[in-house]
C-alpha positions in Angstrom: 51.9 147.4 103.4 55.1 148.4 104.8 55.3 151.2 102.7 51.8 152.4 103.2 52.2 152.3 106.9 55.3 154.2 107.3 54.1 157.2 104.7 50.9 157.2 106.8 52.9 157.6 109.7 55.1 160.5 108.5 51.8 162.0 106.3 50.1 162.0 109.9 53.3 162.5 112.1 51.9 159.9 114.6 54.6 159.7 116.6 54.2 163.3 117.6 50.5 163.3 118.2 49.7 164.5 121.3 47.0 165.9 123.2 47.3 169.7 121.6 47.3 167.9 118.3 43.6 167.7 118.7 41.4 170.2 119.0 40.0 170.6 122.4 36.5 170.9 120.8 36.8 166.8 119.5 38.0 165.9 122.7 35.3 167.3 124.9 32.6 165.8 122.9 33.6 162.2 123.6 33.1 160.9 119.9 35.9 158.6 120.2 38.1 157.2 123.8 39.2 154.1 125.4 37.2 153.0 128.7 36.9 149.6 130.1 37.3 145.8 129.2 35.4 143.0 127.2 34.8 139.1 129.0 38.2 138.4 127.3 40.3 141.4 128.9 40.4 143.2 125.8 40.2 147.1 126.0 36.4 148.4 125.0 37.1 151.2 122.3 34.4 153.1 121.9 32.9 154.8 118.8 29.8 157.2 119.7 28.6 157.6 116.2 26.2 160.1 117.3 28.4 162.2 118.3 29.7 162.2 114.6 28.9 163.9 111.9 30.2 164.1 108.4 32.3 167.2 107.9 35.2 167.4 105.6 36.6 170.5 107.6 37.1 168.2 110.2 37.5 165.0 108.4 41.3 165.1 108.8 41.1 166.1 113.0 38.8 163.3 113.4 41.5 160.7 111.4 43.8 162.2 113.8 41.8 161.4 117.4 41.3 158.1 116.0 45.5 157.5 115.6 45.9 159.0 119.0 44.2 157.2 120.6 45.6 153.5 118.9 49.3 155.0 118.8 48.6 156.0 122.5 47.2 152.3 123.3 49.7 150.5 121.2 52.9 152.1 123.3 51.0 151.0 126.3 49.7 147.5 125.6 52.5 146.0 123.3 50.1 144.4 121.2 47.4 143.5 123.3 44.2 143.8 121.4 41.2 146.4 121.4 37.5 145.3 121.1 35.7 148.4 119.2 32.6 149.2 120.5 30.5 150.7 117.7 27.6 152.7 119.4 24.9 153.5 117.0 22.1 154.2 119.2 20.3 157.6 118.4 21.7 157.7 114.8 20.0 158.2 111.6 21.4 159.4 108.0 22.9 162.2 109.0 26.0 160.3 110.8 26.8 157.6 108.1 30.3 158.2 106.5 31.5 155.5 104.7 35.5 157.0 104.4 35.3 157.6 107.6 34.4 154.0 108.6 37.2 153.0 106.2 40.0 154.7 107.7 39.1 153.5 110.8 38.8 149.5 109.2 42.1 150.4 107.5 44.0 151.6 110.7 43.3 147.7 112.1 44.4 146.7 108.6 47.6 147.7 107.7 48.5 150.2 110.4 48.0 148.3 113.5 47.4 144.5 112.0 46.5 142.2 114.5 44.8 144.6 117.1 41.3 143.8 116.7 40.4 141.4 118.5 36.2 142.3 117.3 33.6 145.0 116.3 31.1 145.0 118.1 27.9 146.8 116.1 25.2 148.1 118.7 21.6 148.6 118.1 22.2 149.5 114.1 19.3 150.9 112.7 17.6 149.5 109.4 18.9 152.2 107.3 22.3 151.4 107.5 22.0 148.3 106.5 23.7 148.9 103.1 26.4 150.6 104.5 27.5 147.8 106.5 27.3 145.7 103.5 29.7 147.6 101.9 32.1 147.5 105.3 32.1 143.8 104.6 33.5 143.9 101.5 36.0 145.9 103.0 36.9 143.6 105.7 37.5 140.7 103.7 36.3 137.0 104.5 38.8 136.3 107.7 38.2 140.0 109.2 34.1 139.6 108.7 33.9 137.0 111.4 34.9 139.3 113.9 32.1 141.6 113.0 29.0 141.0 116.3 25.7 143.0 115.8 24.4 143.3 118.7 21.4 144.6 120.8 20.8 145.0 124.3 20.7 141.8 125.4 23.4 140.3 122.8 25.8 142.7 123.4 26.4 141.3 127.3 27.4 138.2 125.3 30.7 140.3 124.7 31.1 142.5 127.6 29.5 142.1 131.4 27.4 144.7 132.9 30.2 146.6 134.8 31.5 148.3 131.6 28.3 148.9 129.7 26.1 152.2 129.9 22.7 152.2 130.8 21.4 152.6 127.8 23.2 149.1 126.9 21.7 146.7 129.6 24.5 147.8 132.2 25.5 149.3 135.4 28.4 151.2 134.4 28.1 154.8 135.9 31.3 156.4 133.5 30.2 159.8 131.9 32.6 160.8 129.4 34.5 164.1 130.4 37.7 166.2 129.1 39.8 167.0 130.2 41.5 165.5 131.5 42.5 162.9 128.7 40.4 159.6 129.6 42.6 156.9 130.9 42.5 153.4 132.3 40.0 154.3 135.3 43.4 153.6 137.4 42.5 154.3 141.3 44.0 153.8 144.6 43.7 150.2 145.8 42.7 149.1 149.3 44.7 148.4 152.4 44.1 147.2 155.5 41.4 150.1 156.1 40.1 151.2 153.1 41.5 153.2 150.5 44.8 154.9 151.0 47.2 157.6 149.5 49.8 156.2 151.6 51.0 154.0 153.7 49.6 153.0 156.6 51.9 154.0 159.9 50.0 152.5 162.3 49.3 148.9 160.4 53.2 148.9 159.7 53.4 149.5 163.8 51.6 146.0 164.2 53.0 143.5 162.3 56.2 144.6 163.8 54.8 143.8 167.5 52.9 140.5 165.8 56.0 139.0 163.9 57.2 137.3 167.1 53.8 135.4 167.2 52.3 135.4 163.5 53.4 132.2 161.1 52.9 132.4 157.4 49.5 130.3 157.9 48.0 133.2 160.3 48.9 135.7 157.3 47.4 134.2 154.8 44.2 133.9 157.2 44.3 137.1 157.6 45.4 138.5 154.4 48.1 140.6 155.7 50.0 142.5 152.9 54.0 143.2 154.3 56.1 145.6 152.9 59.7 145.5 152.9 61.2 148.0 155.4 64.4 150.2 154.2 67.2 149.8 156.8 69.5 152.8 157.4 73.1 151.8 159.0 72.9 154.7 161.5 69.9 152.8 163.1 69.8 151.3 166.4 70.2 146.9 166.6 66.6 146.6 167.6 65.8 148.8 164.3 67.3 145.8 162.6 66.0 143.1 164.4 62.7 144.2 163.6 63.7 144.7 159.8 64.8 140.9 159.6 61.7 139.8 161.2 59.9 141.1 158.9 62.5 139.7 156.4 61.6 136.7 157.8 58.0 137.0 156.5 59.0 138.2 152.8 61.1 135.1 151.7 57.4 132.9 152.1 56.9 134.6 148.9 58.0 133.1 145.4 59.7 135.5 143.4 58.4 136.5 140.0 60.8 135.0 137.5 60.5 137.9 134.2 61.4 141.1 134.6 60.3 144.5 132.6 63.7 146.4 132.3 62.5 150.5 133.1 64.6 153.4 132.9 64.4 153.9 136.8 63.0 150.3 138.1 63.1 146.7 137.4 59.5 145.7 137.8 58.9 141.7 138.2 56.6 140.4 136.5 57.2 142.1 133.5 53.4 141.6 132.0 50.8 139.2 134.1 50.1 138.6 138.0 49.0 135.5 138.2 46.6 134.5 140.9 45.4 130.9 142.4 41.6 129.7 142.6 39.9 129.5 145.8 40.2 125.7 145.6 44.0 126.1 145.4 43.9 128.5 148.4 46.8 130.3 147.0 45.6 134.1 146.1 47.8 136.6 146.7 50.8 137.8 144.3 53.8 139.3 144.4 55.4 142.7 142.6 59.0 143.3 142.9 60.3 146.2 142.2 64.5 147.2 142.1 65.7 151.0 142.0 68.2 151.1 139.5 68.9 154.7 139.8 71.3 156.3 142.1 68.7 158.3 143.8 65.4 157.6 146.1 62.5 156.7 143.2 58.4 157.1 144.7 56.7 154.9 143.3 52.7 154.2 143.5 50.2 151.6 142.7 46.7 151.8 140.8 44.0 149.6 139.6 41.0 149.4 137.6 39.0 147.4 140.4 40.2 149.4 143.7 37.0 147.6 145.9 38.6 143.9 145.1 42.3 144.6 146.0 44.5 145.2 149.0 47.9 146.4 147.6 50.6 146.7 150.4 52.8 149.4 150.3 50.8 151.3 147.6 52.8 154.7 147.9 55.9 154.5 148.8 60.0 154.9 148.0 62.4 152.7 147.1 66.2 153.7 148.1 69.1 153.4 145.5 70.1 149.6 144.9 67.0 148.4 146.8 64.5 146.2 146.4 60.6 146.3 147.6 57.8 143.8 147.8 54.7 144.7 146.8 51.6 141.9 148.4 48.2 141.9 146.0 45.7 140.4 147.5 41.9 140.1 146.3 39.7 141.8 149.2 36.2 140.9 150.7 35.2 137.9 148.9 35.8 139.9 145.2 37.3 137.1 142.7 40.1 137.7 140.6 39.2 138.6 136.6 41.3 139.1 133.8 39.4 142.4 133.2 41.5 143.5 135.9 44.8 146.2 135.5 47.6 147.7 137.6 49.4 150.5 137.1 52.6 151.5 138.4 53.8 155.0 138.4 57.4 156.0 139.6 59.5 159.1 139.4 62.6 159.9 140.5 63.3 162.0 143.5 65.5 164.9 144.6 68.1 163.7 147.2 66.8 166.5 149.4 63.3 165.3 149.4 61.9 164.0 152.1 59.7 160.2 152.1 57.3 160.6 154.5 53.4 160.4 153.6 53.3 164.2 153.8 56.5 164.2 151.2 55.0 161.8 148.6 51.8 163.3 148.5 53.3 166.5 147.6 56.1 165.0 145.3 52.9 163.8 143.2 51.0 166.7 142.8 54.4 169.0 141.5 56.4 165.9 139.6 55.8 166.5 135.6 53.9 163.8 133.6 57.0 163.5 131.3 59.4 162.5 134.3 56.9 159.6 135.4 57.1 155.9 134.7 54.4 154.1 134.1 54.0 150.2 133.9 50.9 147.8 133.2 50.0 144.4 134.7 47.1 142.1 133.6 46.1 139.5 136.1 45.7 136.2 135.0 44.5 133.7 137.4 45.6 130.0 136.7 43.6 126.3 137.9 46.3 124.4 138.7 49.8 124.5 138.5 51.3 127.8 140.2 53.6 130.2 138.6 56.3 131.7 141.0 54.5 135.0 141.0 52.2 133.2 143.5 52.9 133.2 147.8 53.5 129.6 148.7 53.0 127.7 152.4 55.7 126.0 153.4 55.3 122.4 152.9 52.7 122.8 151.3 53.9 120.6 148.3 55.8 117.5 148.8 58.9 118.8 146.0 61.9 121.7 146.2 61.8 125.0 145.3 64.1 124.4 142.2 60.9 121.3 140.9 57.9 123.9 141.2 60.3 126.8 138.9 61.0 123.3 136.4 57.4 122.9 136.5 56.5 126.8 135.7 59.5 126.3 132.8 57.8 123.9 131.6 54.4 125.1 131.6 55.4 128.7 129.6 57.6 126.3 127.2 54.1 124.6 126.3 52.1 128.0 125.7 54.8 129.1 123.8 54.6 125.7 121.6 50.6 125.9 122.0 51.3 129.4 120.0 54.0 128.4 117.4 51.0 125.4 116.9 48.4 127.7 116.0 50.7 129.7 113.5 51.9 126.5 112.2 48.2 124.8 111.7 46.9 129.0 110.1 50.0 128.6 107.5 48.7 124.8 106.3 45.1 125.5 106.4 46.0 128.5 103.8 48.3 126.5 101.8 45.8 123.7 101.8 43.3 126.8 100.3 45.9 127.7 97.7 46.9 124.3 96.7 42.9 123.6 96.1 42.6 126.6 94.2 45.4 125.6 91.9 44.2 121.9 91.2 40.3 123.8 90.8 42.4 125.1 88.2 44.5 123.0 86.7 41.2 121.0 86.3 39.5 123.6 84.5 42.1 124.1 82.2 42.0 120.1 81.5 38.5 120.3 80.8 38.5 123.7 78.1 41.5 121.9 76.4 39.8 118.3 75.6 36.6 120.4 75.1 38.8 122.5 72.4 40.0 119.1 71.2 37.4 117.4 70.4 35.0 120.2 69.3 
């Protein structure tokens, strides 16, 4: 498997692929693409088979799109699965091709093993019924279980209404267009007034006149996101009087405890924001971020669900050495789900280069896409006990800091034993299978030799 998977990869150069490696023509029809999440949090990738049909001009092109797009998710996600959405609505004879099927059923096979986390089969007609028998074989026993036909009102079962079409029971209002290159759906999060490019001046003007009166109780009320302020030495004392107030407000926060290493920030947590029930009360996070270049790095904040968060500062800078806090807070009633992404984007700035909203703005729209850094979250929200990604009250548990980071120790020890479980239970239900098969036949051979003797 090895083998096959690294002459695939040279035979196909996947490393390389890129958008030009494509022809535009297979990218504007929409045959293939990644675009929103299953129940589980999975990524939805979508097959429009009618979009397809069998060509062996551009048989080869199409293999391509398909390791594109899974080389393009895998450097993203680090191993997070994909939930292939087969759409076979509108299909008849003419769009059945059974190599094509098995390229893509060997891709999750040996090329990316462990990525598919289920096909989901929509609205198959009655004359591809064979085929799909034959795709079974394919699949072997284990991998046939995560095969789910599906109609209309089945295939909610899998995904919710928010990221299915119309013609699948749902509300989702995406229409497939190229270019450009169809992404995660990342958009600007809310702030304290609505959807923002930058920060907002005035809001920063008022906690500043409120810290004096505000307690960390009358923030969490009122859901107020604070970011840290830079402090320049030439500034006057009441420049940094203000600064430690809001200092002050900062250190309520826990900080995240793992860190993703990037080329131009530290960005903690490194994979998960994890978020508090409403019965815990607890539901905002935390993202820390650390320049660890030697010049001023923008940075900026997207998510899939822009109506259900307030991110605060979502477009800003972060000065050499520095760190900044960045306060996620779920918005207007909207619960947390683990369907949920954010992205962050940072690039690294000239020294000339000004900060200010107008500055970033423009920085954006003229930085290349090959000098930006980009960095995924998940959210996961938990019941009870509460990672250190999470803001906590003061006194609002009866133990020290250092108990509550044991705790969160503790807990991430046990998933990782819950884990090494599973494997460990996988390898002795197979040996079990072997060792069954053996004595099956060690008993048949018992039986054909006294048969032999006594014949």
């Amino acid at each position: 498997m090895l083998d096959e998977s690294f002459q695939w990869r040279k035979e196909f150069a996947v490393n390389d692929l890129n958008e030009s490696s494509i022809p535009k023509k297979l990218l504007e029809i929409g045959v293939i693409y990644l675009h929103g999440y299953d129940k589980e949090g999975n990524k939805l990738f979508w097959i429009k088979v009618k979009y397809h049909v069998k060509d062996n001009k551009t048989a080869m092109d199409k293999k391509k799109l398909i390791a594109f797009w899974l080389e393009r998710y895998a450097k993203r996600e680090n191993g997070k699965p994909v939930t292939v959405m087969f759409d076979l609505s509108e299909t008849g004879l003419n769009n059945i091709d059974m190599d094509f099927v098995r390229f893509i059923i060997n891709c999750f096979k040996v090329y990316y093993p462990k990525y598919l986390s289920k096909l989901v089969i929509f609205d198959m007609p009655w004359i591809m019924n064979a085929a799909f028998k034959l795709v079974k074989t394919w699949l072997g026993p284990e991998a046939v279980s995560l095969l789910k036909f599906t109609s209309k009102n089945e295939v909610q079962d899998y995904v919710s209404v928010e990221y299915l079409p119309p013609h699948m029971g749902g509300t989702d209002p995406f229409k497939y267009s190229y270019p450009p290159l169809v992404d995660d759906d990342f958009q600007t999060p809310l702030c304290e007034n609505g959807p923002i490019t930058s920060e907002d001046e005035t809001s920063s003007k008022e906690d500043i006149e409120s810290d004096g009166k505000e307690t960390l109780e009358t923030i969490s009320n009122e859901e107020q996101a604070v970011p840290v302020k830079k402090v320049n030495p030439a500034e006057s004392c009441p420049k940094a009087e203000e600064n430690e107030k809001v200092d002050s407000k900062t250190k309520a926060f826990k900080k995240p405890l793992s860190v993703f290493k990037g080329p131009l920030l530290h960005i903690s947590p490194a994979e998960e924001l994890y978020f508090g029930t409403a019965e815990s009360g607890e539901k905002k996070s935390l993202i820390v971020l650390t320049n660890i270049t030697k010049n001023t790095v923008a940075f900026k904040v997207r998510t899939t669900a822009p109506e259900k968060y307030r991110v605060k500062p979502s477009n800003s800078s972060c000065e050499p050495g520095a760190s900044v806090d960045i306060v996620v807070s779920p918005h207007g009633g909207f619960t947390v789900s683990a369907q949920d992404r954010f992205l962050i984007m940072a690039a690294e700035m000239e020294q000339s280069s000004g900060t200010g909203p107008a500055e970033l703005a423009q920085f954006w729209k003229e930085v290349p896409k090959n000098k930006v850094m980009e960095h995924r979250l998940r959210c996961h929200i938990i019941e009870s006990c509460k990672p250190t990604t999470l803001t906590l009250k003061d006194g609002a548990f009866n133990m020290a800091d250092k108990t509550t980071e044991d705790i969160c120790l503790q807990l991430n020890r046990l998933l990782e034993s819950n884990r090494k479980l599973q494997d460990q239970v996988q390898r002795c239900i197979w040996f079990q299978q072997l060792l069954l098969s053996l004595m099956m036949l060690s008993l048949a051979f018992v039986i054909s030799f006294f048969y032999l003797l006594y014949s």
